[in-house]
TORNUVO-138161 format. One line per field, with one value per residue: x, y, z of N, C-alpha, C, CB in turn; residue number from 1; residue in one letter. Coordinates in pm, whole numbers. Glycine has a CB too. Layout:
<pts>
n.east <- (X	...)
n.north <- (Y	...)
n.up <- (Z	...)
ca.east <- (X	...)
ca.north <- (Y	...)
ca.up <- (Z	...)
c.east <- (X	...)
c.north <- (Y	...)
c.up <- (Z	...)
cb.east <- (X	...)
cb.north <- (Y	...)
cb.up <- (Z	...)
n <- (NUM	...)
res <- (A	...)
</pts>
This chain:
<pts>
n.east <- (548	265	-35	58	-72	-344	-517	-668	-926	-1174	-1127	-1099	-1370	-1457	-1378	-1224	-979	-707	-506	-249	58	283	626	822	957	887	1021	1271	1148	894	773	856	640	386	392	418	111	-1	76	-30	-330	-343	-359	-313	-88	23	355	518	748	975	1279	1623	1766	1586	1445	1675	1659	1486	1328	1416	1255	1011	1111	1147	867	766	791	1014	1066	1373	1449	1170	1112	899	704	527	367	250	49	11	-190	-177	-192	-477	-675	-627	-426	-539	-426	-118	177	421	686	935	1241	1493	1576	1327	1240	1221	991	803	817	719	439	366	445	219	23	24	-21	-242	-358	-419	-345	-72	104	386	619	900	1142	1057	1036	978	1226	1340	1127	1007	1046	845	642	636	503	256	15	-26	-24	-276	-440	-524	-746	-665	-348	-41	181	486	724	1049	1230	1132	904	700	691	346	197	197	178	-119	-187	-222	-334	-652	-759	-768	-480	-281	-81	235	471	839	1099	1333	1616	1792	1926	1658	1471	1488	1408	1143	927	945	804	606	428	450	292	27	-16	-108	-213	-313	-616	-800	-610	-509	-391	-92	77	454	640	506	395	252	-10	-96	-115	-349	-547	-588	-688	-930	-1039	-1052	-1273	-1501	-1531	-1618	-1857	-2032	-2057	-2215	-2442	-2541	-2588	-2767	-2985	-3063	-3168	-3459	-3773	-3669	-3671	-3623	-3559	-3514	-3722	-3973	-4274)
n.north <- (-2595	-2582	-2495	-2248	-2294	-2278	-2453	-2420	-2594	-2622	-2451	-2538	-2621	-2373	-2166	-2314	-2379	-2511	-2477	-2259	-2311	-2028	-2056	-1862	-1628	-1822	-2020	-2297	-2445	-2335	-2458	-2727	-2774	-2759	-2854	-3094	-3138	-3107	-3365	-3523	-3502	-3613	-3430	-3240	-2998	-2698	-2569	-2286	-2043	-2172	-2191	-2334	-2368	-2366	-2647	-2796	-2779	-2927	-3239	-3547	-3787	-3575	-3429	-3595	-3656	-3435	-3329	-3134	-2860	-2648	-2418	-2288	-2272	-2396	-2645	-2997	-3115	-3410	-3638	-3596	-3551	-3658	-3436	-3392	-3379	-3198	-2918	-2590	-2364	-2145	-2078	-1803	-1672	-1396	-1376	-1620	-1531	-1489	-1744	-1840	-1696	-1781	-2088	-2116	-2053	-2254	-2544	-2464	-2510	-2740	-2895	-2856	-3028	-2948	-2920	-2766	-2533	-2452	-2192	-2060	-1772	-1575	-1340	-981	-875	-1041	-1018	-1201	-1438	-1436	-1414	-1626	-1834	-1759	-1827	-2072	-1992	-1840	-2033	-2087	-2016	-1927	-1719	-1679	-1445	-1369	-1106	-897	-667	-380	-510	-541	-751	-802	-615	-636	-930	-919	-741	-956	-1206	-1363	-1499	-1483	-1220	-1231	-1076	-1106	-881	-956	-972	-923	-748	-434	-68	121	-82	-252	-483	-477	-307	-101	-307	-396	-127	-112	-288	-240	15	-70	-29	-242	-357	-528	-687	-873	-810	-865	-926	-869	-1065	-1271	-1553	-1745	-1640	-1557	-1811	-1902	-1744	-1770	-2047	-1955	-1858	-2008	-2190	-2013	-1967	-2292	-2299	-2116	-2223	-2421	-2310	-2198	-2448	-2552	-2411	-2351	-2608	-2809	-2701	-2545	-2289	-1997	-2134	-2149	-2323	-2381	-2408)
n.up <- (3783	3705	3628	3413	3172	2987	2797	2530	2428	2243	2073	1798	1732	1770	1587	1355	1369	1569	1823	1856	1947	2056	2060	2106	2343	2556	2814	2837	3065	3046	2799	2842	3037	2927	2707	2840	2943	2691	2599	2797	2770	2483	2288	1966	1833	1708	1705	1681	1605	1689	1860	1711	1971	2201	2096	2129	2377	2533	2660	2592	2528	2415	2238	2061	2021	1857	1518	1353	1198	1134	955	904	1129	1313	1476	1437	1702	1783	1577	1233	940	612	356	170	-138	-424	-468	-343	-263	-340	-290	-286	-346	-318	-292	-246	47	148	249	450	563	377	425	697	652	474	599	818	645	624	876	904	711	471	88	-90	-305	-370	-511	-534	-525	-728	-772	-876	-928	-1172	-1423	-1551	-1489	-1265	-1485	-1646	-1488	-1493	-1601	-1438	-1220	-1215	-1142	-911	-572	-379	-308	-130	-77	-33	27	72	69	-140	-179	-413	-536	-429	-577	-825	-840	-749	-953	-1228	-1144	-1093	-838	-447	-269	-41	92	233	452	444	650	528	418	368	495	382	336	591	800	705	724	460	270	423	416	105	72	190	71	-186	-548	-673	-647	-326	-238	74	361	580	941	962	814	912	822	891	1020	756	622	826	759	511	503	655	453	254	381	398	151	99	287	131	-83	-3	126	-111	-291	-102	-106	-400	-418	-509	-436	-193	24	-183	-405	-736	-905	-1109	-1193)
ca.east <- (509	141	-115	84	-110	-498	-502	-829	-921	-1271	-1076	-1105	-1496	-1528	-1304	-1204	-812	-685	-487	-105	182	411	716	934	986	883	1151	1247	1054	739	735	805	495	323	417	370	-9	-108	20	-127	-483	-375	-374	-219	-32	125	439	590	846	1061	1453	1641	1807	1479	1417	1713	1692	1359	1384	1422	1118	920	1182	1066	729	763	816	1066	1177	1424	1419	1040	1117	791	722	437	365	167	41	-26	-228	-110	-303	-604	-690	-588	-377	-576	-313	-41	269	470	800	991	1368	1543	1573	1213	1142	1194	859	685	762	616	321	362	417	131	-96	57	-46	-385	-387	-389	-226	-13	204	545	643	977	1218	995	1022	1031	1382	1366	980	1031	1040	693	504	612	404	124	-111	-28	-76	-396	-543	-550	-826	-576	-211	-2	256	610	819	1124	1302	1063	766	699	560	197	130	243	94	-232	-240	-190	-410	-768	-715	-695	-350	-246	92	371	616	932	1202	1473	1600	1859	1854	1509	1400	1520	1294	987	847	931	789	437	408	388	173	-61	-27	-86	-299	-403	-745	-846	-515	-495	-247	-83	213	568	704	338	370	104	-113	-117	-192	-496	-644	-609	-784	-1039	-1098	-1133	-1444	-1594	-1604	-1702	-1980	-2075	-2105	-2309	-2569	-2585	-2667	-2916	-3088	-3094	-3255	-3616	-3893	-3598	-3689	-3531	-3510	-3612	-3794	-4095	-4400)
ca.north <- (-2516	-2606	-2352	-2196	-2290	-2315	-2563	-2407	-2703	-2590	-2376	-2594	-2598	-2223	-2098	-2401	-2377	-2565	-2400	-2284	-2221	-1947	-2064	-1750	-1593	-1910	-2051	-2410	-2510	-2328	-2506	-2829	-2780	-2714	-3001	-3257	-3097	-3144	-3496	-3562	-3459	-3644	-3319	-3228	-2861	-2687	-2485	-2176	-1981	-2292	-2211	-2472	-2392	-2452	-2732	-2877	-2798	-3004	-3393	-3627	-3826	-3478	-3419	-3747	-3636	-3298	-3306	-3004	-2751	-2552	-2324	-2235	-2244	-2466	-2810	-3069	-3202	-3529	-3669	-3451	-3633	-3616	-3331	-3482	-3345	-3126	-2804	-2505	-2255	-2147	-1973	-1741	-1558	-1299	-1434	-1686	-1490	-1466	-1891	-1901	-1726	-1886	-2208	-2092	-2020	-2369	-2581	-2433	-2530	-2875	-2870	-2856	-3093	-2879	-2921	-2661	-2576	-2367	-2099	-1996	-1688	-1591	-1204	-869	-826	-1084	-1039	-1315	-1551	-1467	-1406	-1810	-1911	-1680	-1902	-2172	-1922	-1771	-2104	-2093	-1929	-1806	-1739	-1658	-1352	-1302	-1072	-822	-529	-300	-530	-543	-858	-815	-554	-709	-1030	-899	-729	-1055	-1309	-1385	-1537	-1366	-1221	-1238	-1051	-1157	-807	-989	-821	-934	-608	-325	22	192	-145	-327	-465	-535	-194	-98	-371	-311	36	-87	-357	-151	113	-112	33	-369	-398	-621	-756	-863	-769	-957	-823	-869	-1221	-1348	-1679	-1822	-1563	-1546	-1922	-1900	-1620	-1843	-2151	-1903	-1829	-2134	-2260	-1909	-2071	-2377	-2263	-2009	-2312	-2511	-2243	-2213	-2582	-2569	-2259	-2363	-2742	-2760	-2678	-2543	-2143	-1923	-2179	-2080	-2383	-2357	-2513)
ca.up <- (3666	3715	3590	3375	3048	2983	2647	2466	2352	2172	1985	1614	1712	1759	1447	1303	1368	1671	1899	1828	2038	2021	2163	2148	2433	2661	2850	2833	3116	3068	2694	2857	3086	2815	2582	2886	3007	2571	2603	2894	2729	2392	2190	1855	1833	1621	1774	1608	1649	1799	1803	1779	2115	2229	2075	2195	2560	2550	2716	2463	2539	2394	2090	1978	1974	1749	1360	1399	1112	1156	858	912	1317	1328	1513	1435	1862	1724	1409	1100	814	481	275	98	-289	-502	-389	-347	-270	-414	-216	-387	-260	-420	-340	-156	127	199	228	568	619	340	512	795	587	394	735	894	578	612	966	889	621	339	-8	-160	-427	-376	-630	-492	-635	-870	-748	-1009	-1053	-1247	-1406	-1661	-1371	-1264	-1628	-1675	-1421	-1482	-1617	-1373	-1085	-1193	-1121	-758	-583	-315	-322	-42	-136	64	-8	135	-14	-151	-162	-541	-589	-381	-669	-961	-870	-720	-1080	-1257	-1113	-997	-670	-356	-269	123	106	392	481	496	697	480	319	419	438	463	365	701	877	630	695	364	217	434	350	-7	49	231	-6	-362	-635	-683	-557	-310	-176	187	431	729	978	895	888	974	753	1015	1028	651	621	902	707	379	559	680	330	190	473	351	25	102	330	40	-199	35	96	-273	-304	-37	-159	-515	-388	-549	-296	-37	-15	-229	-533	-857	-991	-1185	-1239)
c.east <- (361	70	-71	-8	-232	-555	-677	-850	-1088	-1243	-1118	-1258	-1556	-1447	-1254	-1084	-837	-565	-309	-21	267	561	834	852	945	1019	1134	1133	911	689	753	665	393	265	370	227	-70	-87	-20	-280	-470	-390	-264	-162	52	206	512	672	945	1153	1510	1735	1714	1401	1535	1714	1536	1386	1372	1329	1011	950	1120	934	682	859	869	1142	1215	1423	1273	1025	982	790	539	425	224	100	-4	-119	-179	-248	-383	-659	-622	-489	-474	-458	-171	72	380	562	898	1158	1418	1534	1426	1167	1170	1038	737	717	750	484	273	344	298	16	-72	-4	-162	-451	-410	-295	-191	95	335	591	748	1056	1217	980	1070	1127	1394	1212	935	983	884	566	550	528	232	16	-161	-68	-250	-512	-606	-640	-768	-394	-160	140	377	723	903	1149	1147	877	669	628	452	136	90	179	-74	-292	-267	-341	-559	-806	-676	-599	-343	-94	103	483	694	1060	1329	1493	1741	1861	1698	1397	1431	1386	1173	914	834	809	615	379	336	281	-22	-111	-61	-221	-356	-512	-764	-732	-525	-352	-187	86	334	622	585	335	238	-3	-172	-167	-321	-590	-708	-722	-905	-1108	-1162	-1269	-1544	-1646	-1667	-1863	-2092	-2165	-2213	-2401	-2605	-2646	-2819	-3020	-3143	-3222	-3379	-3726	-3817	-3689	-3582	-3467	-3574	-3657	-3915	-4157	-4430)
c.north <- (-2537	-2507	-2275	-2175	-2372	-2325	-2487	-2490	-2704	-2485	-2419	-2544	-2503	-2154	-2181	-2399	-2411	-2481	-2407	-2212	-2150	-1978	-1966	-1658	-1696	-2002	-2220	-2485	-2489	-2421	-2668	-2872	-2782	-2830	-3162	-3203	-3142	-3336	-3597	-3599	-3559	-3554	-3246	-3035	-2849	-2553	-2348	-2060	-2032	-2259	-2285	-2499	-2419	-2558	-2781	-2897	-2893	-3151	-3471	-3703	-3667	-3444	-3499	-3746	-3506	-3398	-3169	-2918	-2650	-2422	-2230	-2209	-2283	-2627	-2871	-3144	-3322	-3529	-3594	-3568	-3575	-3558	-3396	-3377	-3242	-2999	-2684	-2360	-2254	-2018	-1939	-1694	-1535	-1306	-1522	-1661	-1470	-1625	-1909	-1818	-1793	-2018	-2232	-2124	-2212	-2504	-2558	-2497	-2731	-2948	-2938	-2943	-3032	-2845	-2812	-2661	-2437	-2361	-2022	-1892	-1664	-1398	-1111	-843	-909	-1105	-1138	-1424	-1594	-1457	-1560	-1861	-1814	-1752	-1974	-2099	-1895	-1859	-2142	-1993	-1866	-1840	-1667	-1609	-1306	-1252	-993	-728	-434	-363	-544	-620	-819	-688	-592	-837	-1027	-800	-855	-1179	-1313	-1401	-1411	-1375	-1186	-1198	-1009	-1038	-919	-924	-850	-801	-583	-255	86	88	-282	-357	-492	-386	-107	-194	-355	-220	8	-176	-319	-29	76	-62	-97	-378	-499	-717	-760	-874	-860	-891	-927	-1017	-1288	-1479	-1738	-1796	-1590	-1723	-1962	-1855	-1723	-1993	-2103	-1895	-1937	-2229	-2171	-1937	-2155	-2381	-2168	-2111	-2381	-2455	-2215	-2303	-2553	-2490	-2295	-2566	-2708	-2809	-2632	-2339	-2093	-1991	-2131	-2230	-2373	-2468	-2600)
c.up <- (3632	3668	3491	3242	3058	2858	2619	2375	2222	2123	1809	1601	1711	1617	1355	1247	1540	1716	1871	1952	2013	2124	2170	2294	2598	2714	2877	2905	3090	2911	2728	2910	2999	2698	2669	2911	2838	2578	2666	2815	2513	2274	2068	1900	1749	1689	1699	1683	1768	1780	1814	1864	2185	2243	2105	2328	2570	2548	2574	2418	2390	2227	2031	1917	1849	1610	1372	1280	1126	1108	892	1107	1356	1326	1525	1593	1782	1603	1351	1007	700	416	177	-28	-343	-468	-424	-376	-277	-279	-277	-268	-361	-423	-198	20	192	245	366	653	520	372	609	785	543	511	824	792	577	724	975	792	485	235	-38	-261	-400	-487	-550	-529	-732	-849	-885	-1011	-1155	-1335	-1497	-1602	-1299	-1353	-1640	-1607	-1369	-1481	-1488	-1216	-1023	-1148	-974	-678	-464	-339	-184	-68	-22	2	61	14	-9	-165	-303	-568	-549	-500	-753	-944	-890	-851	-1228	-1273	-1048	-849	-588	-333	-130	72	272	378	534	540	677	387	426	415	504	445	492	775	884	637	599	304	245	422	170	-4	105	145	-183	-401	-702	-613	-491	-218	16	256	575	824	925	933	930	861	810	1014	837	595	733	781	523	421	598	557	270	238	421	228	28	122	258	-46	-113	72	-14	-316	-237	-85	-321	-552	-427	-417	-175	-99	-58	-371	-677	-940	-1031	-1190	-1370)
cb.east <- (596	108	-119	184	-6	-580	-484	-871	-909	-1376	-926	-1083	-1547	-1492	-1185	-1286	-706	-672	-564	-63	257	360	762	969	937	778	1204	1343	1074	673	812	879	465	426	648	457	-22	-44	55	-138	-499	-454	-405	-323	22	66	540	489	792	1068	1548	1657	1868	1450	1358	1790	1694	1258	1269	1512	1073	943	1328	1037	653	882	674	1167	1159	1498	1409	915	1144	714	829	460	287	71	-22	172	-375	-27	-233	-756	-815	-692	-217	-650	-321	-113	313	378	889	938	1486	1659	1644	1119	1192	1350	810	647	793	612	362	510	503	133	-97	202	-36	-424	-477	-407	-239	24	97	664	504	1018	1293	810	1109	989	1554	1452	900	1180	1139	659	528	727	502	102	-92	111	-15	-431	-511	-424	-967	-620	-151	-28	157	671	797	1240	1378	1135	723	794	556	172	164	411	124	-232	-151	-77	-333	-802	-570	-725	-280	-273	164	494	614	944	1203	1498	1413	1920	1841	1442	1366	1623	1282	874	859	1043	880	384	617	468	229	-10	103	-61	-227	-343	-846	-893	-380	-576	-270	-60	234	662	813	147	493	96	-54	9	-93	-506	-500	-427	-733	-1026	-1008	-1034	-1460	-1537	-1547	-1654	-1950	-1943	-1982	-2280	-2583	-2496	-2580	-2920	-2962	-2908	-3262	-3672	-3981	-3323	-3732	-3433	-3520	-3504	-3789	-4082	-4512)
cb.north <- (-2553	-2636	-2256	-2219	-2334	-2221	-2824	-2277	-2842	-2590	-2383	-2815	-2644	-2110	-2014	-2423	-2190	-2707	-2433	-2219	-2274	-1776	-2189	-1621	-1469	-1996	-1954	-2446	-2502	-2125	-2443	-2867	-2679	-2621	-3020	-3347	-2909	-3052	-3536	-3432	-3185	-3696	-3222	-3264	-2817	-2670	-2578	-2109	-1875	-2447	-2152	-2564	-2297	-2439	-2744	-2882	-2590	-2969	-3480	-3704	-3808	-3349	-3448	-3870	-3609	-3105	-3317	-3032	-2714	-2583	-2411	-2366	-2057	-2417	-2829	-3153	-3054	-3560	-3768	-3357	-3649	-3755	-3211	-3521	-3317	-3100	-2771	-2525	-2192	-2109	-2012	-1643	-1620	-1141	-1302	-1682	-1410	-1384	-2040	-1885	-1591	-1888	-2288	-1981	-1884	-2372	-2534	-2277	-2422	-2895	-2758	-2734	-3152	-2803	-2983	-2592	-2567	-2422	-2004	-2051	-1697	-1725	-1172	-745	-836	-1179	-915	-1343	-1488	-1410	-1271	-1910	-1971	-1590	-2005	-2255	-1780	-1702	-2205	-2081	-1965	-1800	-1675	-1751	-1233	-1399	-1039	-893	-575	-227	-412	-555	-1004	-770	-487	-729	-1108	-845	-627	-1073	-1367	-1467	-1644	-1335	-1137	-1418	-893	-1364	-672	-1058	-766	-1082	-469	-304	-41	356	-165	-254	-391	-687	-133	-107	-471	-296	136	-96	-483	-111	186	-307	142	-479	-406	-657	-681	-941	-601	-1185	-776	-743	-1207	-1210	-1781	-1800	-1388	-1468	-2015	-1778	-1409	-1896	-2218	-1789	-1778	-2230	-2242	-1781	-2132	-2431	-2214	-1919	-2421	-2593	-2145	-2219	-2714	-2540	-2073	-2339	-2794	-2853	-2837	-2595	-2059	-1904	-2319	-1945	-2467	-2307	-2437)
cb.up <- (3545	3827	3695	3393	2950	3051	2682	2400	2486	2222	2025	1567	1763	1929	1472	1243	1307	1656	2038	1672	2097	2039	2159	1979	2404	2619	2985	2855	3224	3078	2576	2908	3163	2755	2528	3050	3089	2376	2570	3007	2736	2425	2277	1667	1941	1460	1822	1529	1674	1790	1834	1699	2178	2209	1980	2166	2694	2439	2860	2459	2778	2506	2068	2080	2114	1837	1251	1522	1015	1155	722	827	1381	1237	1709	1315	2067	1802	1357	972	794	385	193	232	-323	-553	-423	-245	-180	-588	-90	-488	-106	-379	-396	-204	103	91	107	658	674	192	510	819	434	294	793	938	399	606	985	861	662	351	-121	-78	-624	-303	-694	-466	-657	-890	-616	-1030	-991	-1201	-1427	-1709	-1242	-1185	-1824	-1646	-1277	-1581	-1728	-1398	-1104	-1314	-1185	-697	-594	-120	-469	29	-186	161	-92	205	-228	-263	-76	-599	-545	-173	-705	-984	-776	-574	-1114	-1155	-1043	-1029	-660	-248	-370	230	-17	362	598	442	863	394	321	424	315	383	244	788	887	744	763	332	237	507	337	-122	110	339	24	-414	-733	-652	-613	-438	-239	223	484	667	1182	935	1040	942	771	1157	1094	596	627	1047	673	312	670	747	244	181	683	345	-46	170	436	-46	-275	115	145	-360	-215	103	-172	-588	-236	-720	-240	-1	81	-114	-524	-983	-973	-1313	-1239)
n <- (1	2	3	4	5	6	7	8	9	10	11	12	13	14	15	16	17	18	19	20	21	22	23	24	25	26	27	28	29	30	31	32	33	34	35	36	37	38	39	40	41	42	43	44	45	46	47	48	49	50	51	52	53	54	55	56	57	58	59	60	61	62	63	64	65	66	67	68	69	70	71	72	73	74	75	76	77	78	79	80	81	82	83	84	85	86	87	88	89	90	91	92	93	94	95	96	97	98	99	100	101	102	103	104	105	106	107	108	109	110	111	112	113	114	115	116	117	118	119	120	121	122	123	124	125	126	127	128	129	130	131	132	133	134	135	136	137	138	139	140	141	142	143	144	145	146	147	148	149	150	151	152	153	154	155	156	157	158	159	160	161	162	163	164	165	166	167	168	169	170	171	172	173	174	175	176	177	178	179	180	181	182	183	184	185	186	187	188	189	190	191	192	193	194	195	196	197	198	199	200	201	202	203	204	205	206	207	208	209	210	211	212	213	214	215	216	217	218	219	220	221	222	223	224	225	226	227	228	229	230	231	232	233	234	235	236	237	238	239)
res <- (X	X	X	X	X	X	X	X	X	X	X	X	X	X	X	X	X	X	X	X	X	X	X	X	X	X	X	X	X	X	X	X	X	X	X	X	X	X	X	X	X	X	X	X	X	X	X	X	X	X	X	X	X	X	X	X	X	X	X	X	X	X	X	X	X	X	X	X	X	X	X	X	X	X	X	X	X	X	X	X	X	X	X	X	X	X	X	X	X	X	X	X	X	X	X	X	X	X	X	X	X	X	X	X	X	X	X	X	X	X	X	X	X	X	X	X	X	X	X	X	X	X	X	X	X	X	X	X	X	X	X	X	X	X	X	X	X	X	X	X	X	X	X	X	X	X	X	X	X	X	X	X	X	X	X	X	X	X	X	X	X	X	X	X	X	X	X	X	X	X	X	X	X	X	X	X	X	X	X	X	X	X	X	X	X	X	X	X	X	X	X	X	X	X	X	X	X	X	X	X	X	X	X	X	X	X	X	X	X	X	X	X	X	X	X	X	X	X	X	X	X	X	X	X	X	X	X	X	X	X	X	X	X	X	X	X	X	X	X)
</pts>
């Protein structure tokens, strides 16, 4: 099974996300090859879309080495650090049925070392549920929005709150909303300004995009510093 897989390992240093595996549709062996060639090289990964027939046909030696949740169908392959200050983002989902891709979403930010805060079954049928945690929402400068059925929340929140809104089509629904394509239709279609979009069930994607965000900040703030430094160009100090 040699060759099969070419580890981009200057992946973190060109986008600053390390390199993930999709393990659906790989077949036991090519995900063992896979798993022994990273720990060959010493390299962390994060696996998604693991089933856990998958994860059991994998040697036991390798099991040992993954942090494996089932629910989110995502496995930690070597050490994680525990998330360091404060939580930035906030992940929201609109009912029970949707938490197996926000902890996709939530797992993947864990991944990376990043705190978060889970706001579960807080969706508009019940809209009580999400004006209680209005305040407490609006304080996050992103949130991370999954919902099914008709897709309701990414409006209603992304009318709501400051923070950017990353809504997750989830393809829990029935009907014409099977599928999530309801649900992206509306999120594609909201009269909330500004909301970003990600495909259906994309927990992953929708936590990249949120980590992207937050370096864009950072890197925002730290050309601000520099720029505002006295005697750097572009500062406004006076004589």
């Amino acid at each position: 099974m040699s060759g099969i897989f070419v580890h981009d390992a200057s992946r973190r240093e060109r986008i600053g996300l390390p390199e993930a595996i999709l393990c659906a549709s790989k077949s036991a062996d090519q995900l063992t090859a896979i798993l022994r060639e990273l720990a060959a090289c010493e390299a962390r990964a994060l696996l998604t879309r693991l089933a856990p027939e998958q994860y059991a046909a994998l040697a036991e030696d390798l099991r040992a080495r993954i942090d494996y949740d089932p629910l989110s169908r995502t496995g930690f392959f070597g050490p994680v650090a525990a998330p360091a200050g404060p939580a930035r983002i906030a992940i929201v989902s609109g009912g029970t049925g949707d938490q197996r891709v926000a902890e996709e979403a939530a797992r993947t930010l864990a991944f990376h070392g990043e705190a978060h805060e889970r706001h579960y079954d807080i969706g508009v049928a019940g809209l009580w549920r999400l004006l209680e945690r209005r305040e407490r929402l609006a304080r996050f400068p992103i949130l991370i929005a999954c919902a099914g059925m008709e897709g309701a929340l990414f409006s209603v929140l992304g009318g709501l709150v400051p923070g950017l809104v990353i809504a997750v089509p989830v393809s829990a629904g029935y009907g014409v909303s099977e599928g999530g394509r309801a649900a992206l239709s509306s999120a594609l279609a909201t009269c909330a300004p500004g909301i970003a979009v990600v495909n259906i069930d994309n927990g992953y994607g929708a936590a990249c995009l949120a980590l992207r965000a937050l370096r864009a900040i950072a890197g925002c703030r730290s050309a601000n510093d520099l720029r505002d430094r006295p005697g750097s160009a572009g500062s406004s100090s006076r004589d």
